[in-house]
NUDOKOL-94566 format. One record per residue: x, y, z of N, C-alpha, C, O in turn; residue in one letter. Coordinates in steps of 0.001 Angstrom, whole numbers, plus 500000, padded with zeros to 6 digits. Layout:
BEGIN
XYZXYZXYZXYZa...
% end
This chain:
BEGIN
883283075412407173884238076337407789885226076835406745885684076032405931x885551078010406726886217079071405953887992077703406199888260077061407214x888828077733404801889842077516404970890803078544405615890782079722405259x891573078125406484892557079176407122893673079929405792894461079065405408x893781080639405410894654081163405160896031081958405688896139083179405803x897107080905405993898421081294406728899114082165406214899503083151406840x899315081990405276900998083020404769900555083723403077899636083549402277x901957084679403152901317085790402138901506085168400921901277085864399931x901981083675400694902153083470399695900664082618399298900261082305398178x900016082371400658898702081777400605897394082814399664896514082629398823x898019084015400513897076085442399760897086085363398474896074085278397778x898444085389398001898360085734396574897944083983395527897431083777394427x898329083362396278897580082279395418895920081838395412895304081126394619x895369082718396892894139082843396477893466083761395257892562083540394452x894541085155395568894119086345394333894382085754392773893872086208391749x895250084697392866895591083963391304894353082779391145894466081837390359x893549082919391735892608081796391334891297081822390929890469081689391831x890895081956389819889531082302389524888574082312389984888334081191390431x887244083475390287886370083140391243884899082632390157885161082378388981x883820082548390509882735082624389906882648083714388608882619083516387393x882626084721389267882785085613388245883833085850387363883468086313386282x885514085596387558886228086208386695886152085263385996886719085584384952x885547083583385868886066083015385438885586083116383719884529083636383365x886544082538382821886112082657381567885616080983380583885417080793379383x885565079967381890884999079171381486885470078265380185886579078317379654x884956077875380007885494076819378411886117078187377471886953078052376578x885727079037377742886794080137377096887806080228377124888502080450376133x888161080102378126889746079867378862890673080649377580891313081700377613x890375079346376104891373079317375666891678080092374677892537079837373833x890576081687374751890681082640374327891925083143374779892737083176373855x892303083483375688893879084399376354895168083659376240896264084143376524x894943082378375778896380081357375748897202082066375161898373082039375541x896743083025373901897881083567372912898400085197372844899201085792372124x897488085610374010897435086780374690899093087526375092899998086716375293x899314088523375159900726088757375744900543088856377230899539088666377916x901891089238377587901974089228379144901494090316379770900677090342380690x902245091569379026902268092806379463901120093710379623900302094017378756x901170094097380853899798095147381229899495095827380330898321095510380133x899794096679379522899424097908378936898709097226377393897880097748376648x899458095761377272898778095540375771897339094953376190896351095281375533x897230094105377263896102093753377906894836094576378164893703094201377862x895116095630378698894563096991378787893590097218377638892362097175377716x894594097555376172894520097633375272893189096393374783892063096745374432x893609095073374862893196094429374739891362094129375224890554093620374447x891092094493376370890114095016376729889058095972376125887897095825375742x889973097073376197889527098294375232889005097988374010888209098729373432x889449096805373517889020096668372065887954095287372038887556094515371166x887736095462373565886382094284373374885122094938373700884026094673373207x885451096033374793884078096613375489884132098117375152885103098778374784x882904098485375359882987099974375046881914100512376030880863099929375761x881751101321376987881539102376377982880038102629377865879898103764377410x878719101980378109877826102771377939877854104161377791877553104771376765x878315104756379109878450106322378899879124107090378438878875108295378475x880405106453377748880834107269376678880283106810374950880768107154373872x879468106194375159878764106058373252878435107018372704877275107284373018x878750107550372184878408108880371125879020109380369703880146109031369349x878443109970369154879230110380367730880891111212367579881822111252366774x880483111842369024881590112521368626883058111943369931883988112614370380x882749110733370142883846109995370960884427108467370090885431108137369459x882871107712370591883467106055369635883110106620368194883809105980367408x882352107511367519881704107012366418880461106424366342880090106374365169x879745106004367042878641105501366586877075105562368086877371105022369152x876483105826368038875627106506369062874433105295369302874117104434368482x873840105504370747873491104458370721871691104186370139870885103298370418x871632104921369598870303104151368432871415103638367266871138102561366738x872363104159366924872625103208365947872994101597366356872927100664365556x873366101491367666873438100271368081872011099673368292872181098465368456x870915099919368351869853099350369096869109099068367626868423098073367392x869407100230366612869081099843365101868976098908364509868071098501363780x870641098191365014871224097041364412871068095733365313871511094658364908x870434095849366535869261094991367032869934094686368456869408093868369211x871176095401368823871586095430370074870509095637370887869732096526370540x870148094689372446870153095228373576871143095294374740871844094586375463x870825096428374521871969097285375479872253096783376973873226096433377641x870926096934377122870682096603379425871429095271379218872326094781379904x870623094642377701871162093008378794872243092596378908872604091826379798x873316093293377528874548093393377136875846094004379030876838093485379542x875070095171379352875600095856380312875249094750381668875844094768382746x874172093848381300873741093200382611874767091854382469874431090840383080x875794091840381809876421090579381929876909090422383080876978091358383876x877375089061383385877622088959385153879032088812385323879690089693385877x879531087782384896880544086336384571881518087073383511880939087578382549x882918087198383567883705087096382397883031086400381159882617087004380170x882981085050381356882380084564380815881382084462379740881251083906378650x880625085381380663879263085687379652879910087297378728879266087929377890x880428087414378911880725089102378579881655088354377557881764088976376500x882372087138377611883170086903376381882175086112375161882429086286373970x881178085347375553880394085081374769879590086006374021879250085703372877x879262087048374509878941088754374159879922088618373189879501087940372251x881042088987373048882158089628371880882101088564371248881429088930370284x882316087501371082882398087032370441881263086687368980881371086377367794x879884087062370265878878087034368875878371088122368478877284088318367934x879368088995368825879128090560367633881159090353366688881388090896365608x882155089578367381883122089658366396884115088346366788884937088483367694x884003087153366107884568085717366577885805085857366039886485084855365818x886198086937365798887803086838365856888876086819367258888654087357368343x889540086384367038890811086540368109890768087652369017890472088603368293x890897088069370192891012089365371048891770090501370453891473091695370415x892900089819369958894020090527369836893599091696368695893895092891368665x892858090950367843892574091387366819891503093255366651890628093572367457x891785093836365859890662095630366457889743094937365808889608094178364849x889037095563366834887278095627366321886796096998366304887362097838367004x885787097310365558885317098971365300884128099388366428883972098569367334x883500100280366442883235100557367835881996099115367563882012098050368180x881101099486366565879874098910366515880184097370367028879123096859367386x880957096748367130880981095703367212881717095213368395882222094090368415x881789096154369510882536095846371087880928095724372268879919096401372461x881296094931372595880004094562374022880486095673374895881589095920375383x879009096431374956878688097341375563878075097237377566877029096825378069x879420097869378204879820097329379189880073098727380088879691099836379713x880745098483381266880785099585382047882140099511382686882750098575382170x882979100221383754883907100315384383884448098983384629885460098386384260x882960098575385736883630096912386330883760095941385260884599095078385513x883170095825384125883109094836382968884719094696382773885300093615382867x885472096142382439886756096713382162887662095507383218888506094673382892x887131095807384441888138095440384995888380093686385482889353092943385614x886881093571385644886480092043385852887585091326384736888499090571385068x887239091792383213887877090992382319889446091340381888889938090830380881x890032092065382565891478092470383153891901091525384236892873090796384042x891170091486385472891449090004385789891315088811385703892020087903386143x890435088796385153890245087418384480891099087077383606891306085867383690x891824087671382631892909087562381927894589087255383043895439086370382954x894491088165383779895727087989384714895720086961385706896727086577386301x894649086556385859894752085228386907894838084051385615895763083269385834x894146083771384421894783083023384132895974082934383264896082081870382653x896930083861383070898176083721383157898924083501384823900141083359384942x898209083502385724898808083119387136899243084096387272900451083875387351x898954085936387436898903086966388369897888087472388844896926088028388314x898307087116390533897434087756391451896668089089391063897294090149391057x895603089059390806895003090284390677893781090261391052893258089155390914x892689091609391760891819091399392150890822092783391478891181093636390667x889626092631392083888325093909391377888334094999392543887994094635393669x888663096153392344888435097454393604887664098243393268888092098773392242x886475098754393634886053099607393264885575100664394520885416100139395622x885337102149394391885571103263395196885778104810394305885149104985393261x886231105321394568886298106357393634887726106521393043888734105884393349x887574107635392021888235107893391425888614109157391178888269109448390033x889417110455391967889453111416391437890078111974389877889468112841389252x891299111388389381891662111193388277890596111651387472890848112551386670x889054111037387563888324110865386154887639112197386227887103112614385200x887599112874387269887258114303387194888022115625386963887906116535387785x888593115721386159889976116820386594889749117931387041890745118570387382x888458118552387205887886119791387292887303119712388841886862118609389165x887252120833389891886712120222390811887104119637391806888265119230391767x886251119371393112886602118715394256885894117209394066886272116440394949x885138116730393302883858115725392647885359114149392361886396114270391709x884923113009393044885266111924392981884690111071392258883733110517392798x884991110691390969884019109533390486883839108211390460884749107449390133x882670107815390795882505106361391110883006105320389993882656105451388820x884112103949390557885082103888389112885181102383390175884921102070391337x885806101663388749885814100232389165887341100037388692887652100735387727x888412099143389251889641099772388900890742097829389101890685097069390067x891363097694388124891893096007388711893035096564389703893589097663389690x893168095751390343894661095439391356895301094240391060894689093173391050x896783094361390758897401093360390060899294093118391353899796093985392068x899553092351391237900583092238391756901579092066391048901345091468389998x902657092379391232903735093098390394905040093124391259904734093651392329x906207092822391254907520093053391205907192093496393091907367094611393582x906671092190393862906132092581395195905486093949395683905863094668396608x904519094101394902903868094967395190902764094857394329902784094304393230x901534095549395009900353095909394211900111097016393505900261098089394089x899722097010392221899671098014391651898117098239391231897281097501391753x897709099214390322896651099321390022896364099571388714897271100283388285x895324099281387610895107099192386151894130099960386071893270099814386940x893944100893385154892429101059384770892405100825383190893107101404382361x891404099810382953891561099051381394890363099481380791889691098743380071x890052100717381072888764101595380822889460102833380226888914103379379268x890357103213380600890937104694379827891854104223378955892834103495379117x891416104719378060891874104745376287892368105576376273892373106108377383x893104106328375225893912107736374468893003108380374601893091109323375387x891762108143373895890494109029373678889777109351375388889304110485375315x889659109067376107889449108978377595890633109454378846890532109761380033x891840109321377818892782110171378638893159111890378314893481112838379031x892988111752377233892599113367376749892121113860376921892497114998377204x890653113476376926889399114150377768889249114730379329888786115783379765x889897113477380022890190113876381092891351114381381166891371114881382291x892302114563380697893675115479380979894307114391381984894761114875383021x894394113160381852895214112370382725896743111929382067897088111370381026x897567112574383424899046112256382691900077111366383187901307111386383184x899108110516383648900166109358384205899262107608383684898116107182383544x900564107155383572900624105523383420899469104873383828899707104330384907x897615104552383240896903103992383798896869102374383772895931101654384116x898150101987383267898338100427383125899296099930384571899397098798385044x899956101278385064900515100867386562900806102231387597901737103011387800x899659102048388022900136103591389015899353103145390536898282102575390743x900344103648391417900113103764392720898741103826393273897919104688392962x898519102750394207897428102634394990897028104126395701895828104151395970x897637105190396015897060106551396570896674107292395615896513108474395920x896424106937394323895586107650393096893670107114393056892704107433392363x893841106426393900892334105931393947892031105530395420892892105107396192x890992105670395666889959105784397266889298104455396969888330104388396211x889867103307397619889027102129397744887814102105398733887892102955399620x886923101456398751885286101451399800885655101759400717885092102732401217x887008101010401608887036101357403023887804102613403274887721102985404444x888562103400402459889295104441402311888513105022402285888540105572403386x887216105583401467886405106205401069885619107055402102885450108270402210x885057105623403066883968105875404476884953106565405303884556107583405869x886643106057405548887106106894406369887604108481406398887846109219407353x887661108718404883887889109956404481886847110883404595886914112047404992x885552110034404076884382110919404831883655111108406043882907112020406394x884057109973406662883861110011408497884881111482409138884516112267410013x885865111498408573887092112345408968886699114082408168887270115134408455x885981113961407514885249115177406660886773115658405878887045116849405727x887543114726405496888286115054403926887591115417403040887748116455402398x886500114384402851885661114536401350884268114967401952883797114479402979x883674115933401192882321116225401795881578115781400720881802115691399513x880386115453401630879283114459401106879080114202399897879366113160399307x878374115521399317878319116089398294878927115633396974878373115586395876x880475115229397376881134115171396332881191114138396113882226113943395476x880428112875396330880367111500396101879415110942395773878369111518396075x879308109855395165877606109256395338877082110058393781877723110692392942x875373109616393901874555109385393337873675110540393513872685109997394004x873344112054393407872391112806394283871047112549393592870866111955392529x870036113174394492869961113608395505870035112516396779870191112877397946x869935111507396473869674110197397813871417109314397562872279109941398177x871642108823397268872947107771397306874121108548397345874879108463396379x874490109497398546875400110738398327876416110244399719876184109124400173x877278110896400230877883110876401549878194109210401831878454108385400955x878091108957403288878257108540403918877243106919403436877656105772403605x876102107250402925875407106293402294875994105708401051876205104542400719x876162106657400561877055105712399203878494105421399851878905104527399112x879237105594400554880178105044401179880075103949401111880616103119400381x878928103832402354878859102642402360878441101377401397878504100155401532x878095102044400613877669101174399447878571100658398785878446099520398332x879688101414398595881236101378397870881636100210399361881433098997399422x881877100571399776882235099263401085881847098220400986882691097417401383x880892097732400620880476096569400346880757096115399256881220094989399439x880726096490397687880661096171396856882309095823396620882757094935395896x883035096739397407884597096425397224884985095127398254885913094379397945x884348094956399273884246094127400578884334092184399606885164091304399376x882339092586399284882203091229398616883165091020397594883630089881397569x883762092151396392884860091677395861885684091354395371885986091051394216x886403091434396857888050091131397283887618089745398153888547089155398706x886311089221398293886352087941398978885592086724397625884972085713397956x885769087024396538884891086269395537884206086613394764884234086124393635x883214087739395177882122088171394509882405089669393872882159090770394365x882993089334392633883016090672391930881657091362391048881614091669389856x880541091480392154879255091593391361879387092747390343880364093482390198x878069092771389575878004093792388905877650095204389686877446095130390898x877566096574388987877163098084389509875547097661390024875031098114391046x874962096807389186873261097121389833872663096353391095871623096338391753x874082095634391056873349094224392109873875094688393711874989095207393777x873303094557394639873282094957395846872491093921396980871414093513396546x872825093461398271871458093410399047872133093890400732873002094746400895x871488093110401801871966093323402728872490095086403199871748096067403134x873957095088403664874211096227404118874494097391402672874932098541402722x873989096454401255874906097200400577873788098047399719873774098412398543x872986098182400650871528098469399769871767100223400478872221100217401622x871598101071400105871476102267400426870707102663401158870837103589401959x869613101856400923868594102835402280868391101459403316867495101576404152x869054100361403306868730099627404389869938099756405568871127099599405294x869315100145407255869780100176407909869440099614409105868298099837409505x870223098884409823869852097969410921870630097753412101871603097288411508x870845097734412861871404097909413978872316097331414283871844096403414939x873754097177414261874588096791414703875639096748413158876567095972412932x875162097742412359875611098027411079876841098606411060877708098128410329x877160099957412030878281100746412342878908099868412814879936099888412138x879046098752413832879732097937414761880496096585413158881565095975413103x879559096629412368880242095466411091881099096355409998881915095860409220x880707098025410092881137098561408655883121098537409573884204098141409142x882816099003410557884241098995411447884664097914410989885319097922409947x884400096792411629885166095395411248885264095415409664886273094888409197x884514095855408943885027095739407429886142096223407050887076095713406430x885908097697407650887550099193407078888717098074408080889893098141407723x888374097044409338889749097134409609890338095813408828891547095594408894x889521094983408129889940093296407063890502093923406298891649093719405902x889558095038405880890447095408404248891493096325404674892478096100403970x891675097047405319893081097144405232894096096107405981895284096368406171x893554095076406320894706094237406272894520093402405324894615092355405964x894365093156404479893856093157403406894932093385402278895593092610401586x894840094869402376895746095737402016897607095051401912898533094983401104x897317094722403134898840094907403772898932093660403806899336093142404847x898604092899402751898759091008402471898594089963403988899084088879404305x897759090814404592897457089820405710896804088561406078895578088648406019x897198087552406397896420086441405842895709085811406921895476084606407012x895366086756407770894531086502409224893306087441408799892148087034408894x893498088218408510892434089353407547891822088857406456890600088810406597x892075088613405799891781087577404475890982086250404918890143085637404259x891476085965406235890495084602406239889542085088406963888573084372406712x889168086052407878887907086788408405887472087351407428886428086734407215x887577088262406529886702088136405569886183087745404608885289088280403951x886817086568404417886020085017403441884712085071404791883499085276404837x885535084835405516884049083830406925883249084612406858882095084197406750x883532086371406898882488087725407419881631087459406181880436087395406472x881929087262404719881238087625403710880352086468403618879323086600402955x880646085155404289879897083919403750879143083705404546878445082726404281x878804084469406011878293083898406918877648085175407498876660084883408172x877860086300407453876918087608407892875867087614407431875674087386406237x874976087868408242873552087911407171873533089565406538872929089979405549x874053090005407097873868091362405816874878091655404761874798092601403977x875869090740404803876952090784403814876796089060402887877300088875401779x876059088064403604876068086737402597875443086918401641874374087467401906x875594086714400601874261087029399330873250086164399763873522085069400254x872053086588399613871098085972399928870367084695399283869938085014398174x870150083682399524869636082159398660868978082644397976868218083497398434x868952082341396565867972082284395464868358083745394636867743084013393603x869631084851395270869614085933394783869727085623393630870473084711393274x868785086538392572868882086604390759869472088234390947868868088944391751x870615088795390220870931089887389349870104090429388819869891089862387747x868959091932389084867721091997388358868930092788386961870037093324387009x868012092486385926868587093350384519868540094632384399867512095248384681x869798095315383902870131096908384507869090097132383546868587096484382628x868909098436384139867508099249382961867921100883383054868029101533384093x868097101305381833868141102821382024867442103313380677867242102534379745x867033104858380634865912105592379461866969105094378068866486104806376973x868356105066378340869176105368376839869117103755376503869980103514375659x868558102843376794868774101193376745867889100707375418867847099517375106x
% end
């Protein structure tokens, strides 16, 4: 049976506690010498991982055959799961200190959630509440009605939640023309999973402008973002490729609309540090059969043509 979670101070000492994934393991004692402050952390990040999809000559410097040259694989690098494993990654392309720059060639090649996973993983173990959101992002598009699919930390702060993105660099904020603070800016700059489905149930956002086309678009990738933000904010900060149950795009089953409801209404209490919400969706995620991960689930290894 799910522990009850009473009070909001219960919430945030669950969000301060390492899950499976953020954890960094006998690593730990990589961040001991780490600073406090968001923005150097950020930073700090930035100079461990680098963006599959932004690798190129004329962004990091170095493109990705020259990484695969020098005997990188890429998928399996991007398929890391665990903080953990993603710090054992950096470390055996550069065993220096975090703090320390590394040049592009030598940052583990990672994606949005990597960014943010190891943003919290750093802030929980300095003991701030922080958690993995992912949903869209209009910010990363400046052009356009187009939302992009973005993985983003939530950190708690001066009683309140704020939001990080430890993925935009100088070089990534220029590009996009973004002119505000991505080390602390307001939760209504980004569309979390359950925000997402209701904005497009309500036809704010049309289909179109979301998702994956021609198939993982609308209301389907909604829901996909729903889940993946669902599992987690309850433990499971999986990776972009891993999915099952309701969070699979083309699986649909009956009494699906009747659970995605109960999802949009946990997470936003959720939201709103509720700790009656919080303990229904520990129970919803561990015990639904279309939201429990399934026994024996393996992470298959991401695969794409540029790998």
């Amino acid at each position: 049976m799910t522990q009850e979670i009473q009070t909001t101070s219960e919430v945030l000492d669950y969000y301060g506690r390492q899950s499976t994934y953020s954890t960094a393991g006998v690593l730990a004692p990589l961040y001991d010498d780490l600073p406090d402050d968001v923005p150097t952390l950020c930073r700090v990040v930035q100079n461990a991982i680098l963006h599959m999809y932004w690798i190129g000559e004329q962004t990091y410097g170095v493109t990705h055959d020259q990484l695969k040259a020098a005997g990188r694989k890429l998928c399996v690098e991007f398929s890391c799961e665990s903080a953990e494993e993603r710090l054992r990654n950096v470390l055996d392309l550069d065993d220096r200190p975090l703090i320390e720059p590394r040049d592009s060639m030598h940052r583990s090649v990672g994606c949005c959630r990597d960014f943010a996973l190891m943003l919290v993983s750093i802030l929980r173990h300095k003991g701030v509440p922080a958690r993995v959101r992912t949903g869209v992002a209009p910010y990363l598009i400046p052009d356009g009605d187009r939302a992009d699919d973005h993985y983003v930390t939530e950190y708690w702060d001066a009683e309140a939640w704020w939001m990080a993105d430890a993925q935009v660099d100088d070089l990534q904020r220029k590009a996009m023309r973004i002119d505000f603070d991505t080390s602390r800016f307001s939760l209504d700059r980004f569309l979390t999973g359950w925000q997402l489905v209701e904005a497009l149930r309500r036809g704010q956002i049309a289909p179109n402008n979301v998702g994956f086309p021609p198939i993982n678009v609308g209301l389907t990738y909604g829901r996909s973002k729903l889940f993946a933000d669902f599992v987690g904010v309850t433990g499971h900060e999986m990776p972009v490729h891993a999915w099952w149950g309701i969070g699979e795009p083309k699986s649909i089953e009956p009494g699906d609309e009747t659970l995605i409801d109960r999802m949009i209404e946990t997470l936003r209490g959720i939201d709103a540090n509720d700790p009656a919400a919080l303990t229904d969706a520990i129970e919803l995620a561990s015990t639904h059969p279309r939201l429990r991960m399934p026994d024996g689930y393996k992470t298959p290894t991401y695969t794409s043509p540029i790998c």
